[in-house]
C-alpha positions as CSV (number, residue, x, y, z in Angstrom):
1,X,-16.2,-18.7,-20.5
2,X,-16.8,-15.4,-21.7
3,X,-19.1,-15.2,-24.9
4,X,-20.2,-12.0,-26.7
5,X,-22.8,-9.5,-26.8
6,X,-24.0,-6.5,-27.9
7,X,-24.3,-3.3,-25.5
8,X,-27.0,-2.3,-23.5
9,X,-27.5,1.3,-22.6
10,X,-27.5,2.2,-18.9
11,X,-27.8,5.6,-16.9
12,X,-24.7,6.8,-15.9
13,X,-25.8,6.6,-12.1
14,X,-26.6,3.2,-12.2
15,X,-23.0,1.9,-13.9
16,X,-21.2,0.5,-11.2
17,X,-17.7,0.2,-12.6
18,X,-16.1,3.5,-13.1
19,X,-12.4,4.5,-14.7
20,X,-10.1,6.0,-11.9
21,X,-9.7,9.7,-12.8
22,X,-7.5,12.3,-11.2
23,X,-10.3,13.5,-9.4
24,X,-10.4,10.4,-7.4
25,X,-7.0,11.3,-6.2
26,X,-7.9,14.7,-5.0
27,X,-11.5,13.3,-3.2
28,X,-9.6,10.4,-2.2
29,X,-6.5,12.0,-0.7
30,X,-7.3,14.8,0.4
31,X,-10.4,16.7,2.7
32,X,-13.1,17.6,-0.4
33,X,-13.1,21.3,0.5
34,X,-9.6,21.9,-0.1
35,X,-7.3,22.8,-3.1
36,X,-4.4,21.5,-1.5
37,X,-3.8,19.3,1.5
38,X,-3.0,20.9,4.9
39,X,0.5,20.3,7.5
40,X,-0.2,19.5,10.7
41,X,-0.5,23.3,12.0
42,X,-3.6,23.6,9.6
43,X,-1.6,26.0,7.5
44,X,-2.1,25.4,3.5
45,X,0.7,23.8,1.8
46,X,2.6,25.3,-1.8
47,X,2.3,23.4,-5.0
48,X,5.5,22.4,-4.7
49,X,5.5,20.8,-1.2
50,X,1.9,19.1,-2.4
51,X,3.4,17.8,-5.2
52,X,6.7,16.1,-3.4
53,X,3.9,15.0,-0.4
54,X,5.1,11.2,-1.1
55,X,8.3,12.6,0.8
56,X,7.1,13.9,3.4
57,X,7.7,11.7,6.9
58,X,5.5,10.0,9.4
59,X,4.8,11.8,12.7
60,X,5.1,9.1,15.5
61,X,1.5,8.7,16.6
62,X,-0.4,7.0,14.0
63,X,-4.0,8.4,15.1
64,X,-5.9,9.3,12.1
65,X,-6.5,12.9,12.3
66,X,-10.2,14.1,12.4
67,X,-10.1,15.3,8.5
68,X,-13.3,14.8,6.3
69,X,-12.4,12.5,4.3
70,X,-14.9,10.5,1.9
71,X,-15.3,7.1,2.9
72,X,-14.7,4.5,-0.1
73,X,-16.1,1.1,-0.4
74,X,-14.3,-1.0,-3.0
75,X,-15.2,-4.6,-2.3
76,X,-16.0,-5.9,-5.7
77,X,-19.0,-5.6,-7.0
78,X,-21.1,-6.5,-10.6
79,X,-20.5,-4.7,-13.6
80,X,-22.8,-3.8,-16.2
81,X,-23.9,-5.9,-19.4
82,X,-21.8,-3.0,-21.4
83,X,-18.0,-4.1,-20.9
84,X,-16.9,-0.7,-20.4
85,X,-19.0,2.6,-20.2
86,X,-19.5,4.7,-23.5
87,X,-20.1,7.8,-21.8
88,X,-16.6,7.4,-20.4
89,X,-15.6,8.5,-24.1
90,X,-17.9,11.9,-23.6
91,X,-16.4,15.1,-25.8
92,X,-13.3,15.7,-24.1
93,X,-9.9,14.4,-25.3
94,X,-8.6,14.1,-21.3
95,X,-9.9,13.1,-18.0
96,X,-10.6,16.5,-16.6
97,X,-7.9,17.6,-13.5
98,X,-8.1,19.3,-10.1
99,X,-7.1,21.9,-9.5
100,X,-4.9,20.2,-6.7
101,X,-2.9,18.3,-9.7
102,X,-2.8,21.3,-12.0
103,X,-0.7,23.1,-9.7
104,X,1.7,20.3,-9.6
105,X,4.7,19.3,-11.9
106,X,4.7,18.2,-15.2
107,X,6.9,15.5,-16.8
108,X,8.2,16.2,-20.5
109,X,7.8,12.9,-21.6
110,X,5.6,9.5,-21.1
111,X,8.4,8.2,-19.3
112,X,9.8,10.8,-17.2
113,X,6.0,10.4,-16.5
114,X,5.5,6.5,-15.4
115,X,9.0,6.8,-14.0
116,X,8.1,9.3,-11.4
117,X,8.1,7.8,-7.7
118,X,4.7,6.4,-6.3
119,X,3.0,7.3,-2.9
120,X,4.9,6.0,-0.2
121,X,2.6,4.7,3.0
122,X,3.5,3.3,6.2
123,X,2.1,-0.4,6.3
124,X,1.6,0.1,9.8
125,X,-1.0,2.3,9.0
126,X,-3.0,0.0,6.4
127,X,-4.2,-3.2,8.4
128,X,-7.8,-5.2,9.0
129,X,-9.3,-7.9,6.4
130,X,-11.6,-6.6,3.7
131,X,-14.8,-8.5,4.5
132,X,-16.5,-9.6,0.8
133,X,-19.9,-11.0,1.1
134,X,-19.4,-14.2,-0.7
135,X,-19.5,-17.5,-1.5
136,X,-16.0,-18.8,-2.5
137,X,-15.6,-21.5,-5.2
138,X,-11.6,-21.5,-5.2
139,X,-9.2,-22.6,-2.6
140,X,-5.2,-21.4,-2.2
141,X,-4.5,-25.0,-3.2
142,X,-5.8,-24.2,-6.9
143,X,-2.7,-22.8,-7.4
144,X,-0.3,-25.5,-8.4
145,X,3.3,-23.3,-10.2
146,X,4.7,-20.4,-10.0
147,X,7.0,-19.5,-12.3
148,X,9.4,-16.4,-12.9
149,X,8.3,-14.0,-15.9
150,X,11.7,-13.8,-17.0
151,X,11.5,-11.1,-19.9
152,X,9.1,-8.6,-17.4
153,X,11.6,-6.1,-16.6
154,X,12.5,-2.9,-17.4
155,X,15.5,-3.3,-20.0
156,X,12.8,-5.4,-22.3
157,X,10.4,-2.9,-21.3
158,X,12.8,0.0,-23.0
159,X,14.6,-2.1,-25.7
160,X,10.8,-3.0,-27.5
161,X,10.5,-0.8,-30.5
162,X,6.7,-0.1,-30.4
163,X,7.1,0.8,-26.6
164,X,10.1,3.0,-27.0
165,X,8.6,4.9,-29.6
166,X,5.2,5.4,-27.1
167,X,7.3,6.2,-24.1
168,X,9.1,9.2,-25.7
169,X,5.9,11.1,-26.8
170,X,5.7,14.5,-25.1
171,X,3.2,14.7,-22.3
172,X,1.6,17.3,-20.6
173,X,0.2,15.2,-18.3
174,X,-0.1,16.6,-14.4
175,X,1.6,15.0,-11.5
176,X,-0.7,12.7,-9.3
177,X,-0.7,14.7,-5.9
178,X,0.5,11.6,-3.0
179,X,-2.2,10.7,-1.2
180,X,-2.3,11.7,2.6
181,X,-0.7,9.5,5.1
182,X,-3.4,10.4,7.8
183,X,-6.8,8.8,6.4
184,X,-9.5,8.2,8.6
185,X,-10.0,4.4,8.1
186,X,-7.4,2.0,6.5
187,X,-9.4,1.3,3.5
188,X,-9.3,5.1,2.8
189,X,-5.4,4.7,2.7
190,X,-5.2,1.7,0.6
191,X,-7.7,2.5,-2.2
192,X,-5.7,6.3,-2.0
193,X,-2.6,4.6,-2.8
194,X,-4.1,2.3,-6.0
195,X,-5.8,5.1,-7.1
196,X,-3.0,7.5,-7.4
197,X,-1.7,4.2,-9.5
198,X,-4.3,4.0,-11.9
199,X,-5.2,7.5,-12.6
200,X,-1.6,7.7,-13.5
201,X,-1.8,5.0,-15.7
202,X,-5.0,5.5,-17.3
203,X,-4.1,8.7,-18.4
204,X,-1.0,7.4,-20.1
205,X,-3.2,5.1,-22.0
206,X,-5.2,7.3,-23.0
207,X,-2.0,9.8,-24.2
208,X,-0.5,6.2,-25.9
209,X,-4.0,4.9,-27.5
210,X,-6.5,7.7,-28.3
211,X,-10.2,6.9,-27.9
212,X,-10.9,3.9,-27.6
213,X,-8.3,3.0,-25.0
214,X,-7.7,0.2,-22.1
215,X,-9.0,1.7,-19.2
216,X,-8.2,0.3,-15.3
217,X,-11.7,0.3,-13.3
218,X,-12.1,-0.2,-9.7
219,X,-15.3,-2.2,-8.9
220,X,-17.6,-1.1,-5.9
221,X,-19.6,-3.4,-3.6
222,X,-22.7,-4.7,-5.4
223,X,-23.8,-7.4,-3.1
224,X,-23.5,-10.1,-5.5
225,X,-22.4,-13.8,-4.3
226,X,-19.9,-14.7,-6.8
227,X,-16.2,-13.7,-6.6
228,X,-14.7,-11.0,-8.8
229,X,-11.7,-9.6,-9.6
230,X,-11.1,-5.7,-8.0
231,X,-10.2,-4.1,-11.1
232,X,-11.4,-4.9,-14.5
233,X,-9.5,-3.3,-17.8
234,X,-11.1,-3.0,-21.0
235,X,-11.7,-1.1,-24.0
236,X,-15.1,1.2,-24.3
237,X,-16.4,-1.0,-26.8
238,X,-15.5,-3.9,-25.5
239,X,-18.9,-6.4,-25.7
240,X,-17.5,-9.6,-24.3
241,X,-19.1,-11.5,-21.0
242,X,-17.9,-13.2,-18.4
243,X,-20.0,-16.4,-17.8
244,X,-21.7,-14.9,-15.1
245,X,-22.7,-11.5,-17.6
246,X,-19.9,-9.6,-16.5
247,X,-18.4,-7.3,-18.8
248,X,-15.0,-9.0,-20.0
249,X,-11.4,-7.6,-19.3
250,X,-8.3,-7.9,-20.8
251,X,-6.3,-7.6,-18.0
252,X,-7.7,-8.1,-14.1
253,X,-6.2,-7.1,-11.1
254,X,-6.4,-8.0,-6.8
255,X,-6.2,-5.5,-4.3
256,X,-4.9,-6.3,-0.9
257,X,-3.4,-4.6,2.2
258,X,0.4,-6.3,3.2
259,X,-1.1,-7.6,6.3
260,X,-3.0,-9.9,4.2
261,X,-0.8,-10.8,1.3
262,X,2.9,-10.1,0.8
263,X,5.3,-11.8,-2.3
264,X,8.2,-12.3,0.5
265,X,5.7,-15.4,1.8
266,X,6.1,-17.7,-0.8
267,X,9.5,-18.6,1.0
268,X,8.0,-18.0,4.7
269,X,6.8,-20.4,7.1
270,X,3.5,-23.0,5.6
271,X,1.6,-20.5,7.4
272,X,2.2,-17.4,5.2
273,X,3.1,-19.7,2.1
274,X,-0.9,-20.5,2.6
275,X,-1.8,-17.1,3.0
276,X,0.6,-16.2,-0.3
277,X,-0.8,-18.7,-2.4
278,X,-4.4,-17.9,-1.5
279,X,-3.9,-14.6,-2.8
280,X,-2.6,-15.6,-5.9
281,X,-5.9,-18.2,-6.1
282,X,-8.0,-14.9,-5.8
283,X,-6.0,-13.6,-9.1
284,X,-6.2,-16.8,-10.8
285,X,-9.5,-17.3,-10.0
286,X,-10.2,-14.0,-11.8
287,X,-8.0,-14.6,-14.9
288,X,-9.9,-17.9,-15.7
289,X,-13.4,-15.9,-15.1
290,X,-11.8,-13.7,-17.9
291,X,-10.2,-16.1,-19.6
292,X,-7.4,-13.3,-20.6
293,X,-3.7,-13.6,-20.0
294,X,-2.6,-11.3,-18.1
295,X,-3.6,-9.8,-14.2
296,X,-1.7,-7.8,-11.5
297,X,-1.9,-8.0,-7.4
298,X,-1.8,-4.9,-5.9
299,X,-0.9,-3.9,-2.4
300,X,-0.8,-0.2,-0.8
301,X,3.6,-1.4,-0.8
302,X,3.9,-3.5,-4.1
303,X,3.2,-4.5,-7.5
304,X,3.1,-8.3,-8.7
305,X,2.4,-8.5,-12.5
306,X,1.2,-11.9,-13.9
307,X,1.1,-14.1,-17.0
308,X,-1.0,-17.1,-17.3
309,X,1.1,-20.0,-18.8
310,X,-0.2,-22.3,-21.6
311,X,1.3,-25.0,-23.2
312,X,3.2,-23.3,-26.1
313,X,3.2,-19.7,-27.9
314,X,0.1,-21.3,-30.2
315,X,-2.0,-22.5,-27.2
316,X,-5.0,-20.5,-25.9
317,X,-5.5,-23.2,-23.0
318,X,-4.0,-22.2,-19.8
319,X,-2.2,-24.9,-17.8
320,X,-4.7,-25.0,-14.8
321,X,-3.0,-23.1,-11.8
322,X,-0.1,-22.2,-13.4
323,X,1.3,-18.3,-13.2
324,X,4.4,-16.6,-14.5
325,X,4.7,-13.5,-11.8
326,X,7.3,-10.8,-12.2
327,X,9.2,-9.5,-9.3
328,X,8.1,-7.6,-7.1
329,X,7.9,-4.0,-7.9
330,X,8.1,-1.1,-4.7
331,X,5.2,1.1,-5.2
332,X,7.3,4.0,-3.5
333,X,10.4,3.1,-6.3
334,X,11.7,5.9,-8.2
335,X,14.2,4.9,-11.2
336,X,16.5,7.7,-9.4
337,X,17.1,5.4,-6.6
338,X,20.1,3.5,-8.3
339,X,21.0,0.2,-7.1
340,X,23.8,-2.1,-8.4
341,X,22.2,-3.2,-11.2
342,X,21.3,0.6,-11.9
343,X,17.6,2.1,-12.6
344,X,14.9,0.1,-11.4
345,X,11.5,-0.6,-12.9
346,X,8.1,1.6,-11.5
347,X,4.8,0.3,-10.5
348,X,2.8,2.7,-13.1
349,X,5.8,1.8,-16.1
350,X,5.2,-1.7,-15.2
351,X,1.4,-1.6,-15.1
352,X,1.5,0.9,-18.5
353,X,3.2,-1.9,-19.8
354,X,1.1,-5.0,-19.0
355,X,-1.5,-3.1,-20.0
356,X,0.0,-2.2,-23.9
357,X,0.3,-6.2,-24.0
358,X,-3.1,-6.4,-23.7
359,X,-4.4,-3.6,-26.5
360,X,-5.7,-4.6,-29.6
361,X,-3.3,-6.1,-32.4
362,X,-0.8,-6.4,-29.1
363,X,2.8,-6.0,-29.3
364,X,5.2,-7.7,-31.8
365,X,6.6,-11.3,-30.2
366,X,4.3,-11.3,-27.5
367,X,1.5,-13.2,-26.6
368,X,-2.4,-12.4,-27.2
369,X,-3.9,-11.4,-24.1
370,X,-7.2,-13.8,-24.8
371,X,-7.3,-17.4,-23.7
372,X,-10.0,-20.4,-24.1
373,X,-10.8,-21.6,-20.3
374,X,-14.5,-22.2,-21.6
375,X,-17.1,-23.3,-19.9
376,X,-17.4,-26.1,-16.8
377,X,-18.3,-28.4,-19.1
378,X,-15.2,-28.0,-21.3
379,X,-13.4,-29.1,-18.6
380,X,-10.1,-27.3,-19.2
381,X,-9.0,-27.7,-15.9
382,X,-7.9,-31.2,-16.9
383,X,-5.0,-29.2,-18.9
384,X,-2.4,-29.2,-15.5
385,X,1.0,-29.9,-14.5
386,X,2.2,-31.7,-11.3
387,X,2.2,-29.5,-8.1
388,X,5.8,-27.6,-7.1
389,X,6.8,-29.4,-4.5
390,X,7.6,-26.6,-2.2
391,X,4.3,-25.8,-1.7
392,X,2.2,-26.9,1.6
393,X,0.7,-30.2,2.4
394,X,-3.0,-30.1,1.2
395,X,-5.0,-31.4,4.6
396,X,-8.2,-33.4,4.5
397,X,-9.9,-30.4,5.7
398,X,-9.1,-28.6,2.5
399,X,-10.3,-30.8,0.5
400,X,-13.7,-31.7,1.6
401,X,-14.2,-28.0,2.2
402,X,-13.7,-27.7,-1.6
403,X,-15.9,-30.6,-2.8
404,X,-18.8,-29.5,-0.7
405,X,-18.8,-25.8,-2.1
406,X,-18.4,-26.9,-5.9
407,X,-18.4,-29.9,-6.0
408,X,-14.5,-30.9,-6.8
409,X,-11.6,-30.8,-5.2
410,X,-8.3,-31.4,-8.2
411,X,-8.3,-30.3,-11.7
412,X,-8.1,-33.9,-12.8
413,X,-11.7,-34.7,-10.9
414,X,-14.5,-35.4,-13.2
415,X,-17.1,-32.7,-14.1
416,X,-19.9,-32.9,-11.4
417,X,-23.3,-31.6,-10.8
418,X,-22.6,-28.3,-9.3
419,X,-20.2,-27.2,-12.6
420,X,-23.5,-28.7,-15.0
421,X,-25.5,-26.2,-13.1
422,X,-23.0,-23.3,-13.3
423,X,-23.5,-24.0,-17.2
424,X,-26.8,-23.6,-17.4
425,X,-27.1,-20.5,-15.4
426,X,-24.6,-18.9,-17.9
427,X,-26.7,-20.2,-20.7
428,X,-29.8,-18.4,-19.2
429,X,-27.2,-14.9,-18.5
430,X,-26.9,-14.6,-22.2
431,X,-30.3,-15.4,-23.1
432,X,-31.2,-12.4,-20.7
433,X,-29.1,-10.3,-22.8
């Protein structure tokens, strides 16, 4: 699908897919005219109580105070012909921090870094569907296996040479400040929480890779009428396309509250298994756009990493429907919290990680991040396997929904008008470039 290109120069003010810096946590979290946030009383709060604010409790009424907070949009939108902003790379070797962070603690390695404990945030307090003005081509029923990513955990994580040598780098990296639990809308709550995420991990790319480096970027509403994936991550020179002239990511990634979309419904009732696998269709759906190998769903409670499957270790054709999802990883963990099994795995270490798997030459026994989906016409969606058969019953109402919007309804269905036509429109994207 995607096909290559050279870059094309655009004002800064016009680039609609920007990295996630720690200065998005502080106009995120907290009210723009502050250093630090504020208790309840109005009084300022120390350093050291900002930088422990993912410990602080609920108060029982869940009002949304009257703070003046900056409103975020971050329904998906378009990104630029150039795959990832140049003036990103600017003259300075870090992403310039806050004085909110600065204040904060420090972690003496990469790891003590990515292992430190995320924001925690009452789901009760993050609910209402994120509205997306557009026209969807895939169905929850595209997704056809799940499998369990057996080596994604955090004792393969530590016991990889090239990623044990990374993690123990000393860092002088500043703690992400937590984001506030009072925001005045939920979507202010949410994108606080997946911020504080990806500022953290950005920054340890950049520490780990020098310039260029993978860099997570949150995509705002552009008013376009295909479907995109919420975060895009790619190098700044990057110069691949999407077939609709997106700039190209490595790794992709789905943002959604818990109301909408929670891992513990793939064993719920067929209701919520629907509502589960239509949020892993949205991330599939994105990873064949790509046509890369690995993609994350994000919600403001956990982290899902994922792993398209192919055939075999040689293959670059992804089995159509067909994921490889870790477990799922508490965005509030800290590695302190001991269970039986002893230290557990964090939501920025995991996402660092999925990430490295995705830089260029990759890491040693693992698998390249770039897959062939092609183009309509290639028709890779023949490649499949049969359906699990825990998953719902598909109803007739499904599938004629499907074949009016594109056409289709199964991988194994012929390729039809409306996939001929998606063809040539990509054909005319990269003449435009």
């Amino acid at each position: 699908m995607p096909t290559g290109g050279a870059h094309s120069q655009l004002p800064q003010s016009l680039h609609p897919a920007t990295a996630l810096t720690a200065e998005d946590i502080a106009r995120y979290s907290y009210p723009t005219n502050r250093s630090f946030p504020t208790g309840l009383g109005g009084q300022p709060l120390s350093a050291a109580v900002a930088a422990s604010a993912h410990l602080m409790p609920l108060p029982e009424s869940h009002q949304p105070l009257p703070m003046p907070y900056q409103s975020v949009n971050f329904a998906p939108r378009a990104r630029s012909r150039e795959a990832s902003p140049s003036y990103l790379l600017g003259n300075n070797s870090e992403f310039p921090t806050p004085e909110s962070v600065q204040s904060a603690s420090f972690a003496p390695t990469l790891l003590n870094y990515l292992s430190m404990p995320g924001p925690m945030i009452d789901p009760r307090l993050v609910a209402g569907e994120i509205t997306k003005n557009l026209k969807q081509m895939h169905s929850w029923f595209d997704v056809r296996n799940i499998r369990h990513w057996d080596d994604f955990n955090l004792s393969s994580i530590l016991g990889n040479s090239q990623i044990k040598q990374v993690l123990s780098i000393a860092s002088t990296l500043p703690t992400p400040v937590a984001p506030s639990a009072h925001g005045t809308s939920n979507k202010d709550l949410l994108i606080a929480t997946a911020s504080n995420l990806c500022v953290r991990v950005n920054k340890a790319l950049l520490l780990a890779q020098g310039h260029p480096h993978l860099a997570i970027r949150l995509l705002d509403d552009g008013g376009h009428s295909h479907f995109q994936a919420d975060f895009v991550s790619s190098y700044q020179d990057d110069n691949d396309y999407t077939i609709f002239g997106d700039g190209r990511g490595r790794v992709v990634g789905i943002l959604k509250p818990s109301n909408l979309w929670q891992s513990r419904w793939k064993r719920g009732s067929v209701y919520e298994q629907k509502k589960y696998l239509a949020g892993m269709s949205d991330l599939h759906q994105a990873m064949r756009d790509h046509s890369c190998r690995y993609g994350f769903m994000v919600t403001e409670s956990e982290l899902i990493c994922a792993r398209y499957r192919t055939r075999s270790s040689n293959s670059k054709t992804p089995y159509f429907g067909s994921l490889e999802l870790s477990e799922s990883i508490p965005m509030s963990v800290s590695p302190h919290q001991s269970t039986q099994q002893g230290p557990q795995l964090t939501a920025a270490l995991a996402l660092f990680y999925l990430h490295m798997l995705a830089k260029k030459g990759g890491l040693d026994g693992h698998l390249h991040w770039k897959l062939e989906v092609g183009r309509p016409e290639d028709c890779t969606r023949h490649t499949y396997e049969k359906r699990d058969s825990w998953m719902p019953e598909i109803l007739k109402e499904d599938e004629r929904k499907m074949k009016n919007v594109r056409g289709w309804t199964y991988p194994k269905d012929k390729l039809n008008k409306k996939e001929r036509e998606l063809g040539r429109s990509a054909k005319t994207n990269r003449r435009r470039r």
